[in-house]
N, C-alpha and C positions, 0 to 999 in steps of 0.2 A: 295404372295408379300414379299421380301426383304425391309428391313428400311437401309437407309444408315444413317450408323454409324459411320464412318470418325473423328478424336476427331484431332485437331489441337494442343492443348496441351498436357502435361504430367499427367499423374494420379493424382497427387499431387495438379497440377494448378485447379484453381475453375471454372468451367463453365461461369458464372455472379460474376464478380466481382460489386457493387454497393458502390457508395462512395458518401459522401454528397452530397446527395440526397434531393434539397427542390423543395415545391411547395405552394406557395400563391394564393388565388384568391381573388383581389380586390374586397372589397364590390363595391354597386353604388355609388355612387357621391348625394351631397343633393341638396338645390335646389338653391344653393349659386356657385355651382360646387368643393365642399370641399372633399377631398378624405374622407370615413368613416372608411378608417381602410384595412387590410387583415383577410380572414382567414388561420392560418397556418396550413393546411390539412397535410403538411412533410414538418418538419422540420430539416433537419438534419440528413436522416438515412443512415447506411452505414449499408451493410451484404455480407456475398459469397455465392454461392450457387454453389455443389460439382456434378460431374460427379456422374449420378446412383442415388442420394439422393430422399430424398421427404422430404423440408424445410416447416411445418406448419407455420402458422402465423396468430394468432391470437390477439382478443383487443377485447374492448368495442367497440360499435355504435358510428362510428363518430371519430375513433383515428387515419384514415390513412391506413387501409389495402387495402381497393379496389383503392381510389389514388396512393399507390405505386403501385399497379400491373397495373395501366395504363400509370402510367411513364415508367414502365418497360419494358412496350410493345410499347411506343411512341405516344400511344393514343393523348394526352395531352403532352405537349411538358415543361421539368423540366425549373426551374428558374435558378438552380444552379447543378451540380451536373455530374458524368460520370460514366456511364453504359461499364464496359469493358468484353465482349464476347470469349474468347476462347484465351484471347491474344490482341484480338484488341477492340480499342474505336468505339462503335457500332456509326453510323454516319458517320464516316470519311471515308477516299477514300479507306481504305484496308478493312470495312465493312460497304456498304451503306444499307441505312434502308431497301431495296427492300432484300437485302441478309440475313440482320437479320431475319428479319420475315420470312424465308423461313425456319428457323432452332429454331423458339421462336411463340410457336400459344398460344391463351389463351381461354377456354371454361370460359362463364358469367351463372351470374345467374338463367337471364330471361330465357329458353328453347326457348321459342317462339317470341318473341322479335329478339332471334339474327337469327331467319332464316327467308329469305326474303320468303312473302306467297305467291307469283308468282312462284317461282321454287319448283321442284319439289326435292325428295331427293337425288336421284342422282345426279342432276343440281347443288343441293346445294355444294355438297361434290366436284364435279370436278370443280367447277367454278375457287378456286384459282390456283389447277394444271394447268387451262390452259391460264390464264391471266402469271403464270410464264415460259410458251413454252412448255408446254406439250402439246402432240397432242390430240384431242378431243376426239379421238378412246380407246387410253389410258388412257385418264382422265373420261372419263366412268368405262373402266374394273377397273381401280383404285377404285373408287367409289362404285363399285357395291362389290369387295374383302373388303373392310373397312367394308361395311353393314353387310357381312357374319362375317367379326372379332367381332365386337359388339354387334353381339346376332340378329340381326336384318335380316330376308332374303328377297335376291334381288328380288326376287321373288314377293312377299309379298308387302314391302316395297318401290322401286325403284321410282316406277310411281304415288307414293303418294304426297300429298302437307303436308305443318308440321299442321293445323286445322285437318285433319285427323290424328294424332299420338295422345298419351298420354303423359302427361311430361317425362317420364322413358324414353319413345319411342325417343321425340325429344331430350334430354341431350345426349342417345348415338349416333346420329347422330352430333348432334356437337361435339361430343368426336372425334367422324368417319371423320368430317372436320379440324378436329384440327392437324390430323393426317396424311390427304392426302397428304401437302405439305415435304412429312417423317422431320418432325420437331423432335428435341432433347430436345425440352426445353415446356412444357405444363404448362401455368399458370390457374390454375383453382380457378376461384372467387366465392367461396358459392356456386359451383359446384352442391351439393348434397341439400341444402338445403330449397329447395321448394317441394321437394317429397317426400310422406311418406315413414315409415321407414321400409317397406318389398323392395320397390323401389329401395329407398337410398342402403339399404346392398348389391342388387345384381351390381348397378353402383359400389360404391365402391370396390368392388371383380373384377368386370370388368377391371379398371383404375389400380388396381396390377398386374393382368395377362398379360395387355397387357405394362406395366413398365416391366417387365421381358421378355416378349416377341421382345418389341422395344429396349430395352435398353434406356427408357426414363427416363428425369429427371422431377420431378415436386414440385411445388411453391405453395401450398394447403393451400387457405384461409378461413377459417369456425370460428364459432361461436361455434360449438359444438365442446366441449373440448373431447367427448368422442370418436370422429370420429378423431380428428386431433392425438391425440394418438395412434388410428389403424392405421394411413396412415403415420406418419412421423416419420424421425430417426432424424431429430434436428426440433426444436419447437424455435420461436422465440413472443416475446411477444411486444405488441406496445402499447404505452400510449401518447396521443394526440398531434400524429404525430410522435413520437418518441422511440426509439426500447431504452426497460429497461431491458430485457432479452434474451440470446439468448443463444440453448444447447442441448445436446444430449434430443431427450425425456424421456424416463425413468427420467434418471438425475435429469431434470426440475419436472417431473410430483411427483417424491418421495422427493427430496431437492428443493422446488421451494426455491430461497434467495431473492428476490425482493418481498417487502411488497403487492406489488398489485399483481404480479402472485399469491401469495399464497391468496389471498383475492377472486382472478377467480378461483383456484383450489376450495375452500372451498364453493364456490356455485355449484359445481356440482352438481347432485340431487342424493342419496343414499336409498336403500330400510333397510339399515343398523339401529333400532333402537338406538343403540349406539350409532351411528354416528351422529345425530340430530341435525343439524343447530340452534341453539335457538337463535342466536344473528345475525342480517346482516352483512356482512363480510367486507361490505365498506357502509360509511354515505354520504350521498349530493351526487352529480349531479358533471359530470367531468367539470373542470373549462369553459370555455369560451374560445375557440379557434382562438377568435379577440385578445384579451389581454391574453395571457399565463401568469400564475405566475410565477416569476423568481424563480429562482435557478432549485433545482429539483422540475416537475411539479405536482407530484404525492403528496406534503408533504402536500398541504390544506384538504388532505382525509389521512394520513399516521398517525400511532397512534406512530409510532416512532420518528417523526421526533422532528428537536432542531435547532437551529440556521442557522446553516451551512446550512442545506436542503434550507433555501430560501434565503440564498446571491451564492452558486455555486451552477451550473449544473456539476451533475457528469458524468462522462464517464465512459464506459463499463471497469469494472475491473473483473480480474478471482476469484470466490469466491470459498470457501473451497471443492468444488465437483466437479469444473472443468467448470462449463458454466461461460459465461460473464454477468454479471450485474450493473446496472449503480447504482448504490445505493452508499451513503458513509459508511455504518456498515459493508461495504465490502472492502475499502479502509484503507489500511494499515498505521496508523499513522494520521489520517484524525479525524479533531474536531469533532468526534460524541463518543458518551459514548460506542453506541455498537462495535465503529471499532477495527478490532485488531491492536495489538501493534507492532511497527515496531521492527521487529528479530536485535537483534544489532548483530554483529560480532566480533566472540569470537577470540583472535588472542593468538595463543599457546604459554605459558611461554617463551620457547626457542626462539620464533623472539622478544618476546618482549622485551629480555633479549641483 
């Protein structure tokens, strides 16, 4: 089977364009009918995401990664904010939702959870081919070629329900459905992390070969910093609700500049006695995501912070190794002691003569 590959933009142009980007969910009401508040699940996030790439994105429990990747996909419908696809505003008349999703699939957590247990696995996999006008005949052989791509045989496999699979089994089958509608765009949520880790290595080996095989792009959300490292060439970093870092990996992983990335690098776990964590990298519990601390939100847990952190929010500046960071000790001329100093401009004897 052939992926069509078809790119409407330029190399250069981003596949997903995302731009303030929020999402609230009303608490309940009491018993008076008084509103109690929102929670701000995304606040504010804007990022691109590049033809070919693998954009990790990671945070703590509870900062806004799996909310974004369901605005992403329209799951849940944004407050504020626009999703621009290839060029065009995903929603409107030159790409309606039915069109998006055709070219933007997302594998979940759960394995088993996202396959319905009445269908079988072929059933499962051709079902969106043919609600999109693929013929049933084809949307089987479709079906039954994915099982063969993902390690899985039709043979074997096909006429199975997902209680008969093991989780490794049912992950690549939803990889294999993610895949049928020849989608470009794969958002994968904690994709890998329900399975142990002989499992986990051979999916993730999987999801590269066939990124090179498809020419796919993908949006890889995981906890595990050591996994999002293998799989992605920009690493973006979120703190409750809101993107503090975002950069090549490497980059990120050897010059993290945001106090709280480098607070997640430094709990990684090390067999390295030298290395020895003896102090916890961050104190207290992430604020309350009903009432956000003003300015930046990070500064009630930040050993650096000083004034300025809690009357402005900063915005994404390019800090000395090239990623964006929202911090102010990265901002040039900006009230904090660690910030650099703004470069004056030397103007040569002779003009000024």
């Amino acid at each position: 089977m052939t992926m069509a590959n078809d790119e409407a933009g330029g190399s250069s142009q981003p596949m997903l364009s995302v731009r303030g980007l929020v999402k609230h969910f009303p608490l309940k009401k009491d018993l008076l009918g008084r509103s109690a508040g929102v929670v701000r699940a995304v606040d504010g996030v804007s990022f691109d995401v590049f033809k070919g790439e693998t954009l990790g994105v990671v945070g703590e429990s509870g900062c806004g990664k799996s909310t974004t990747a369901r605005l992403l996909m329209q799951l849940i419908t944004p407050d504020q904010g626009d999703l621009v696809f290839d060029g065009q505003t995903v929603g409107s008349k030159s790409l309606p939702l039915k069109d998006y999703r055709r070219q933007a699939q997302m594998v979940f957590q759960d394995s088993y959870a996202s396959l319905n247990p009445r269908l079988t696995m072929e059933d499962s996999i051709a079902f969106a081919p043919m609600v999109h006008g693929l013929p049933e005949r084809e949307a089987i052989d479709r079906a039954r070629d994915l099982l063969e791509r993902v390690g899985l045989s039709p043979q074997r496999f096909a006429e199975r329900y997902p209680h008969e699979l093991s989780g490794g089994q049912r992950q690549r089958v939803n990889i294999a459905r993610a895949l049928a509608l020849q989608s470009r765009l794969i958002i994968l949520d904690e994709a890998v992390s329900a399975l142990d880790k002989s499992v986990e290595a051979q999916v993730l080996n999987l999801l590269l070969d066939l990124k090179e095989a498809f020419g796919l792009t993908y949006i890889f959300i995981s906890h595990d910093l050591n996994v999002v490292r293998y799989m992605s060439d920009r690493v973006m970093v979120m703190y409750l609700g809101q993107v503090v870092e975002v950069g090549d990996s490497e980059t990120l992983f050897k010059h993290a500049a945001h106090p709280y990335t480098q607070a997640l690098l430094s709990s990684i776990p090390t067999l390295d006695p030298d290395r020895r964590t003896e102090t916890p990298p961050l104190a207290g519990d992430p604020p309350n995501p009903i009432n956000p601390p003003s300015g930046c939100r990070f500064h009630t847990r930040c050993v650096h912070a000083q004034a300025i952190c809690s009357d402005k929010m900063p915005v994404l500046a390019q800090a000395q190794h090239g990623q964006q960071v929202a911090c102010w000790m990265h901002v040039a001329g900006a009230a904090h002691t660690g910030a650099p100093a703004v470069q004056s401009r030397v103007i040569p004897s002779e003009v000024a003569a």
